[in-house]
C-alpha positions in Angstrom: 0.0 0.0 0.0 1.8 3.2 -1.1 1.5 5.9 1.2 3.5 8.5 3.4 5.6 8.0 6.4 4.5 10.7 9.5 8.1 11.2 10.3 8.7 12.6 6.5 5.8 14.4 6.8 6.8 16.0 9.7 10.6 16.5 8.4 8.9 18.4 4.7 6.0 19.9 5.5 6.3 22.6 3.8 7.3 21.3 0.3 4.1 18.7 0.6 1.4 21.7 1.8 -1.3 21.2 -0.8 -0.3 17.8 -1.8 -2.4 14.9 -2.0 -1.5 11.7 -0.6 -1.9 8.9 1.7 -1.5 8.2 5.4 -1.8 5.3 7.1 -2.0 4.7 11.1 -4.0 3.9 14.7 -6.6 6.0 15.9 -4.7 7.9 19.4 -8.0 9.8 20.1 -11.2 11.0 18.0 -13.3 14.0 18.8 -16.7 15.1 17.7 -18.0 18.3 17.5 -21.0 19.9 15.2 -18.8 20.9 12.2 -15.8 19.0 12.5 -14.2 15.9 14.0 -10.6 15.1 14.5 -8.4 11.9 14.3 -4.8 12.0 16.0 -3.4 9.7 14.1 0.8 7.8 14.2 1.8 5.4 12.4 5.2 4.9 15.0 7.7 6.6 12.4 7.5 9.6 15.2 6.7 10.9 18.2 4.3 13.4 16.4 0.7 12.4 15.5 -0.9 13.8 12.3 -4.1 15.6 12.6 -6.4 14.3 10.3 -9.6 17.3 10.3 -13.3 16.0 8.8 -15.5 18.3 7.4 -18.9 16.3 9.0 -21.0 18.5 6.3 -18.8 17.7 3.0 -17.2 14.0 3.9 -19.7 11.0 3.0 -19.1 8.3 5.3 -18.5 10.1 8.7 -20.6 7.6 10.6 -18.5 5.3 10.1 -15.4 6.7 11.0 -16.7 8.0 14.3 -17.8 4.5 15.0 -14.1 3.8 15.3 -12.6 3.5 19.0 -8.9 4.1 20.2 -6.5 2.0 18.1 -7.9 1.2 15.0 -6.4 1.4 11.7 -6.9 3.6 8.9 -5.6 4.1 5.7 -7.1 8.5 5.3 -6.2 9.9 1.5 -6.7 13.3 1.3 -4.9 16.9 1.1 -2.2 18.4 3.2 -3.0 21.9 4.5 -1.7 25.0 6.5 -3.6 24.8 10.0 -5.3 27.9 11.8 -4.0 26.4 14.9 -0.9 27.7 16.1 0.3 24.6 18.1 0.5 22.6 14.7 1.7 24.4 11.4 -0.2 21.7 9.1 -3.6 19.0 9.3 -5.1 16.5 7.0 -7.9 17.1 5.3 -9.4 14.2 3.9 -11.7 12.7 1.2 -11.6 9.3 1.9 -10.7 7.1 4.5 -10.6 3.5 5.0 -10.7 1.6 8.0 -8.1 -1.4 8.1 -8.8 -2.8 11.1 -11.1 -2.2 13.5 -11.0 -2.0 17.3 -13.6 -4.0 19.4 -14.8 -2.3 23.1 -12.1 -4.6 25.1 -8.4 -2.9 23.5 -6.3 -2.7 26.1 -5.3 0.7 25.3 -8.1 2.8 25.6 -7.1 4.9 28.4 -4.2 7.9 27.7 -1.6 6.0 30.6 -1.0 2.9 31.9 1.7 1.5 34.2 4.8 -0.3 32.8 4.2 -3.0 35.0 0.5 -3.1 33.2 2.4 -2.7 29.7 4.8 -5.7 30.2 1.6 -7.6 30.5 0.9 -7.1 26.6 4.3 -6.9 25.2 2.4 -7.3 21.9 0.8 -4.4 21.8 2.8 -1.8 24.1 5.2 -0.6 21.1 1.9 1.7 20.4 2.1 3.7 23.3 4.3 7.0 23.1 6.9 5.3 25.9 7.5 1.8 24.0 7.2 3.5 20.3 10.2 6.2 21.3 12.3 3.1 23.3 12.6 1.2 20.0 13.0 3.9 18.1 16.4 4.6 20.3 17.2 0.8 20.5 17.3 1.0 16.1 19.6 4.1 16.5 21.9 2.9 19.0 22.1 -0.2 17.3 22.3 1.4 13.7 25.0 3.9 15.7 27.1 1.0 16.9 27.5 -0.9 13.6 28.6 2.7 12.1 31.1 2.9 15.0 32.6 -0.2 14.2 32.7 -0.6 10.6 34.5 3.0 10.7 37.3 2.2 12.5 38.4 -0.8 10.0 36.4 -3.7 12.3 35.1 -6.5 11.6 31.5 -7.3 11.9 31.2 -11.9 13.4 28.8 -13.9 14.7 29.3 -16.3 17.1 27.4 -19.1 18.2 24.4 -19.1 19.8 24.6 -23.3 20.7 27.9 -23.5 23.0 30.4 -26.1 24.5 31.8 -23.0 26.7 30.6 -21.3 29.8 33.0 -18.5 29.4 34.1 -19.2 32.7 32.4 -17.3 35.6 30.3 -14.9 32.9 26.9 -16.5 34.3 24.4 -19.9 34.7 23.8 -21.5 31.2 20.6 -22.3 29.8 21.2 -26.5 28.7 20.1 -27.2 25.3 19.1 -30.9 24.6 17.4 -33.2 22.7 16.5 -35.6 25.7 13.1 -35.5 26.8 11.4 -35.4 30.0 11.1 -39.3 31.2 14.3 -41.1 29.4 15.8 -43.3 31.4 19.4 -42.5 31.6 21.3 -43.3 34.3 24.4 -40.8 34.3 25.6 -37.6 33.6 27.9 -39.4 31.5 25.4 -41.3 29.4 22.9 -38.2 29.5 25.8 -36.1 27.6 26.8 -38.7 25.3 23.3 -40.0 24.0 22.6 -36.4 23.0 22.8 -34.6 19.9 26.4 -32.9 20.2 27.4 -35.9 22.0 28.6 -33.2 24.7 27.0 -31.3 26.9 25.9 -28.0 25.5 24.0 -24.8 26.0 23.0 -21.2 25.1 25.9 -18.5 25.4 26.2 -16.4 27.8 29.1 -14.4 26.1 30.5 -14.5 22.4 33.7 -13.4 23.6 36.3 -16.5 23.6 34.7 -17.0 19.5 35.6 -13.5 19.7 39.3 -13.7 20.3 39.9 -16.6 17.8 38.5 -14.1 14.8 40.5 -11.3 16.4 43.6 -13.3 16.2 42.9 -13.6 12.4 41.6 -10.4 11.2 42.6 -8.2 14.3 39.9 -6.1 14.9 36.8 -7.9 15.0 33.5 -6.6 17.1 30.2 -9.0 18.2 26.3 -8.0 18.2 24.0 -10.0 19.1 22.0 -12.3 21.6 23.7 -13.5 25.2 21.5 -15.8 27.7 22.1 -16.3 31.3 19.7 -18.7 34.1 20.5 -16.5 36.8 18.1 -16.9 39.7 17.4 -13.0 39.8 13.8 -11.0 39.9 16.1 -7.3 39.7 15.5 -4.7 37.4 18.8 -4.5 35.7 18.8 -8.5 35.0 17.3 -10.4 32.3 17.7 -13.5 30.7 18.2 -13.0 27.5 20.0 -9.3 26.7 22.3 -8.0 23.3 25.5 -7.8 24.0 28.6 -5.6 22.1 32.2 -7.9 22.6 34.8 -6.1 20.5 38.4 -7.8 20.5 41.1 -6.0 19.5 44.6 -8.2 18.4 47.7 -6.0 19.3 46.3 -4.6 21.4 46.7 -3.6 26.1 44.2 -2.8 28.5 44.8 0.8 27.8 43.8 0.8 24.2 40.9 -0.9 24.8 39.9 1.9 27.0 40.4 4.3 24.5 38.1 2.3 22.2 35.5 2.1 24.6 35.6 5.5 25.4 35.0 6.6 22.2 32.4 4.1 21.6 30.4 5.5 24.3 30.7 9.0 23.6 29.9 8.3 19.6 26.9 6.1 20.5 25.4 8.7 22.9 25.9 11.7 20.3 23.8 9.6 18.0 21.1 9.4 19.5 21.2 12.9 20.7 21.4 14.4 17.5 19.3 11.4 15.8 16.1 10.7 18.4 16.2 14.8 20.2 12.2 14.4 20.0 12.5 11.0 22.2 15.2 12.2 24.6 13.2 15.0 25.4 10.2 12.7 25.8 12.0 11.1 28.1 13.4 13.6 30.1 10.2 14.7 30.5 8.1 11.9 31.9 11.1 9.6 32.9 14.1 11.5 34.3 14.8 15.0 34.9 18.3 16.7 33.7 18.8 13.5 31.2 19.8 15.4 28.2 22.5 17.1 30.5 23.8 13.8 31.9 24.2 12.6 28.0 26.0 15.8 27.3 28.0 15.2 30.2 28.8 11.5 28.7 30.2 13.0 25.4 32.1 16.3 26.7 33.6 15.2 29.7 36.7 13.4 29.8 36.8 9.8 31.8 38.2 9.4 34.7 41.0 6.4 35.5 41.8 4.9 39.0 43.3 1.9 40.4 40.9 -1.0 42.3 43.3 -0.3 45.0 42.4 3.8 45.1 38.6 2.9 45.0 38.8 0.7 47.7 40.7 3.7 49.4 38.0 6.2 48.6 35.4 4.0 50.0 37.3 3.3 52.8 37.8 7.0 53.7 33.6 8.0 52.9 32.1 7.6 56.1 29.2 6.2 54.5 27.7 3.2 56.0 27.3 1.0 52.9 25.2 -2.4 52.9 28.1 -4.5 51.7 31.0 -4.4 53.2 34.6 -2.9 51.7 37.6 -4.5 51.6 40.8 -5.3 48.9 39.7 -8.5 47.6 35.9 -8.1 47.4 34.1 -7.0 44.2 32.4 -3.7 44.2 28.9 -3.8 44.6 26.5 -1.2 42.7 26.4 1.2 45.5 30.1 1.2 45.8 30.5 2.2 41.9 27.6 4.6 42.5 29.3 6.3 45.2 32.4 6.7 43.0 30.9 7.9 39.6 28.2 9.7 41.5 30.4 11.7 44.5 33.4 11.5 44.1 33.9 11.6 40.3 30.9 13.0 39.1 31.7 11.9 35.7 32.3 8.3 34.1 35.4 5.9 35.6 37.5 3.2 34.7 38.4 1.0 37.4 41.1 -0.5 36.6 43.8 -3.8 37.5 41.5 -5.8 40.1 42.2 -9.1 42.1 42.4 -12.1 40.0 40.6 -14.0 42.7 37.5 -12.0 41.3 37.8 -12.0 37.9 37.8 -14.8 35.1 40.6 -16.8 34.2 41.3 -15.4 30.8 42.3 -12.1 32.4 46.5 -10.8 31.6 48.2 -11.4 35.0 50.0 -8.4 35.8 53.8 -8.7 37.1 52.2 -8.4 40.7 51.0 -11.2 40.3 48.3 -10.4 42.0 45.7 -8.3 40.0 44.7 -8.8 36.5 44.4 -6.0 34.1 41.2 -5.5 33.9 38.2 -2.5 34.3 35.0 -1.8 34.5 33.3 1.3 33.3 31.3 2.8 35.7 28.8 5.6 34.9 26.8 8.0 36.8 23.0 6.8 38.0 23.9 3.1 36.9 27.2 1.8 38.0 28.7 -1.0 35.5 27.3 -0.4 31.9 31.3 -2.2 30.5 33.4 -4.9 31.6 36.7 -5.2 30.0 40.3 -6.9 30.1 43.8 -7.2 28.5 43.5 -11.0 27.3 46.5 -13.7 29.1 48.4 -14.0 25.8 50.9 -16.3 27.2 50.2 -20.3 27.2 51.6 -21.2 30.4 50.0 -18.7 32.8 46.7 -19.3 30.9 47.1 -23.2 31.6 47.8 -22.5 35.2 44.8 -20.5 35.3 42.8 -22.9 34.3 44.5 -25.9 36.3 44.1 -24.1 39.3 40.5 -23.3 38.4 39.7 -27.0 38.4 37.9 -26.5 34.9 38.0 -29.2 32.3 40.8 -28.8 30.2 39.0 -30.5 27.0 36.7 -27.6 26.6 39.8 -25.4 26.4 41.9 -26.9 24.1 41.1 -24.5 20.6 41.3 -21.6 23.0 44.5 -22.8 24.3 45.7 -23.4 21.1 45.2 -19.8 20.3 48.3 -19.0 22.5 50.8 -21.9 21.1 50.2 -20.2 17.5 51.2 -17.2 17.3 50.0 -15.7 20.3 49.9 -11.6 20.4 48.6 -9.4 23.0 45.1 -8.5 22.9 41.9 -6.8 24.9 38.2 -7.0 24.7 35.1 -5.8 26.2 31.6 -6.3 27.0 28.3 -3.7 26.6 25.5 -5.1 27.7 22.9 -3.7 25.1 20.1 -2.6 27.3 21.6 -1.5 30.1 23.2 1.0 27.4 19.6 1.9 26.8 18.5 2.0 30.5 21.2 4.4 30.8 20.5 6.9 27.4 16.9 6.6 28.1 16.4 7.0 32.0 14.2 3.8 32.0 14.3 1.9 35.2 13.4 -1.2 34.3 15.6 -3.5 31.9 12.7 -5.1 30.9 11.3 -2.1 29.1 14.0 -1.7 26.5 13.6 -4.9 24.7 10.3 -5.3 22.3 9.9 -9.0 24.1 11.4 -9.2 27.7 12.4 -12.6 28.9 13.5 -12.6 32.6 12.4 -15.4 35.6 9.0 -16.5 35.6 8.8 -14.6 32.3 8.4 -15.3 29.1 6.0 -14.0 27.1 
């Protein structure tokens, strides 16, 4: 059906005033008066409706169109004119509309706001409210912007699997995937993993990133997108269990370059969206969190801050604030430790940088202390962790020891391994969790409202 988009309507107005053409939308409110009734209708290319006016006294069918209810779909043909009302510069004035679907008493929608606890009830239909249609709008542009971040700096663009051997040590509880079924009488873990389809066991990733280092260390700069899955037992608004996840790996490459390229990443992802969606951010600074267009500013203009684990644990130390977990060298830092540093102390993004090893995975570069691994984690303000990153162990020996002294089964490591007898270089990767990147440009709460279906525990829609 050929017709025009709002958004282009609303970008070259004036070029299409007294144009004919075709619009095509829901219903967001009718109104009847004596002369005149009026559609707001959007179609979800933008935030703006399109006022559709209805001469009752010239138009032929105008019973039928004001039999319509909230959320029914028209297709209106008709002329594009200057409005006498000076909130809107242009209208619709139509001479034939026809409805496409109608609406029956019981929509879900009817009312002008709902919860988003109600919303994530009827993921289905919740990308037609004003919240949900401006969310994915972002989530295209962020993605779109990421891809264009990328592919300018000479990366490239793989896609690991899904169906894994690999836990990526420590990165989170794996979903099994099987072709057993419930009631087979096997006897042993043993004869469980070897009468199934991969004759292993196997499940869904929950990270792309040790695929990710074997295409780094053939074409150097390679960079992830795509689906991650973790079983974790958790009911939080900042988990779910299946998220998007950006792993970049970088051959030749230390923890501080990788910094560098996350940094930048960051500040070019944010500007995107600024300058792409400024009708959504201001949607949601409005309705969802004062000041968020400042904070974003903030992100791109401000330069990031650097300190050591050990300094952090200093600061926190030295804070006089009675925090719920306790702080000590050795322990990770919680979210209202990484809060107190971005938000307090900082007031501006940090890396945290060369932690314990006793915390962090076994792939992590030893540093000549031998005791801490260069690694970081981004913090930002109002969030805390949005990045976890690391300088890769490039050397065989220290990676097997790792792993020895991890008591993980050496089998499932052997290709990685191998990746350090052949020509082993240094190199550094991260992690962006997809929608807690949009929690954070957005000023959502709630993980589960940046992805069009949420699944999380007891929920799967």
């Amino acid at each position: 059906m050929k017709h025009t988009d709002l958004c282009d309507i609303h970008k070259q107005y004036k070029e299409l005033i007294g144009k004919e053409m075709t619009v095509c939308g829901w219903i967001k409110s009718i109104r009847d008066s004596k002369q005149v009734c009026f559609i707001e209708l959007n179609d979800g290319t933008s935030m703006k409706n399109l006022q559709v006016v209805i001469d009752k006294a010239s138009f032929a069918d105008v019973d039928t169109v004001l039999k319509q209810n909230t959320g029914a779909s028209l297709a209106v043909h008709g002329k594009l004119v200057e409005s006498i009302n000076p909130k809107q510069p242009f209208e619709l004035h139509p001479d034939k509309i026809d409805v496409l679907g109608e609406v029956p008493e019981d929509y879900p929608l009817q009312k002008k706001a709902h919860s988003l606890e109600f919303l994530r009830t009827i993921p289905h239909l919740r990308g037609r409210t004003n919240t949900f249609a401006a969310m994915f709008r972002v989530r295209s542009q962020l993605a779109a912007a990421i891809h264009e971040f990328f592919r300018g700096r000479n990366f490239t663009y793989v896609h690991t699997p899904i169906i894994t051997g690999s836990d990526c040590e420590g990165a989170g509880e794996i979903f099994h995937v099987t072709t057993h079924v419930f009631g087979e009488d096997i006897k042993s873990a043993e004869e469980y993993a070897a009468t199934d389809f991969f004759k292993r066991t196997a499940g869904l990733t929950v990270s792309g990133q040790l695929e990710g280092e074997a295409m780094a260390l053939s074409l150097s700069k390679i960079y992830t997108f795509g689906p991650t899955f973790r079983a974790e037992n958790s009911n939080t608004p900042r988990h779910a269990a299946e998220f998007w996840q950006i792993e970049p790996e970088v051959a030749f490459a230390d923890l501080f370059d990788i910094i560098e390229l996350a940094t930048a990443m960051i500040k070019h992802i944010t500007n995107s969206v600024l300058v792409n969606c400024p009708e959504e951010i201001d949607f949601f600074e409005r309705f969802y969190e004062k000041g968020l267009k400042d904070k974003l500013l903030n992100i791109v203009n401000s330069e990031f801050a650097v300190v050591e684990y050990t300094e952090a644990i200093e600061l926190l130390k030295k804070s006089g604030k009675q925090f719920d977990y306790p702080v000590d060298w050795g322990l990770d830092l919680q979210t209202e430790h990484e809060r107190y540093l971005t938000d307090e102390v900082f007031k501006r993004p940090v890396f945290v940088i060369n932690y314990p090893k006793d915390i962090k995975s076994f792939y992590m570069k030893l540093n000549p202390d031998g005791k801490t691994v260069a690694a970081t984690d981004l913090l930002v303000p109002g969030v805390g962790e949005i990045i976890g990153a690391s300088q890769r162990e490039d050397d065989y020996d220290l990676l097997m020891k790792q792993i020895t002294d991890r008591k993980m089964t050496m089998d499932d490591y052997v290709w990685y391994t191998d990746l350090r007898r052949f020509g082993s270089v240094p190199h550094a990767g991260y992690g962006l969790g997809f929608e807690r990147m949009l929690m954070y440009i957005t000023g959502i709460g709630n993980i589960r409202d940046t992805i069009p279906f949420p699944r999380a525990k007891n929920l799967l829609a």
